[in-house]
N, C-alpha and C positions, 0 to 999 in steps of 0.2 A: 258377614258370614255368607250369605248369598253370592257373594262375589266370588269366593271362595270356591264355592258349589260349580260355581258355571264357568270359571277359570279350568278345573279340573274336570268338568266335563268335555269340555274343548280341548285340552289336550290330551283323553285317553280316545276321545272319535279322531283324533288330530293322528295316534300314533295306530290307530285301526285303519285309519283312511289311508295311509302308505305303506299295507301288507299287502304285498299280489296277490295272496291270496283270498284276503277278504273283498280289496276291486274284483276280481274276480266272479264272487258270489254275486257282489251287489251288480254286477253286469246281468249276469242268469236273469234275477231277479227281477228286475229292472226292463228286459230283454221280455219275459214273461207277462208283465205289467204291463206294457206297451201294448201286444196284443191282443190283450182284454180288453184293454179302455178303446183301444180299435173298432173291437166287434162288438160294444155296448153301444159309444156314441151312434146316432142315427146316419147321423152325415157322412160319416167314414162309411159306414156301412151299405149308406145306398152308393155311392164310389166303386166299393168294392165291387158291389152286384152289377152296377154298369159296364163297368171290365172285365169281368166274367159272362156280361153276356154278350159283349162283341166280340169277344175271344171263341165263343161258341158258334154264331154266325160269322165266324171267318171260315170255320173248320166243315 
């Protein structure tokens, strides 16, 4: 019975996963995501500030 379960779940994310339309979303989404975990982690974050501030003492 379980196998059952997760057969059928695998093929209705199977027949989700090749609508353009829904890659589509989960791009956005995904696209959205990235930039969050971007400007939470530290590390990325002092990065970013250090490229913004050379970018400032160029200007």
């Amino acid at each position: 019975m379980a196998l059952d379960v997760i057969l059928q779940a695998f093929v209705t994310l199977n027949g989700l996963a090749t609508s353009p339309i829904v890659l589509l979303v989960l791009a956005f989404i995904g696209a959205y995501l990235g930039t969050r975990v971007v400007e939470v982690i530290p590390f990325t974050r002092r990065i970013i500030e250090r490229r913004e501030t050379q970018a400032a003492e160029r200007d």
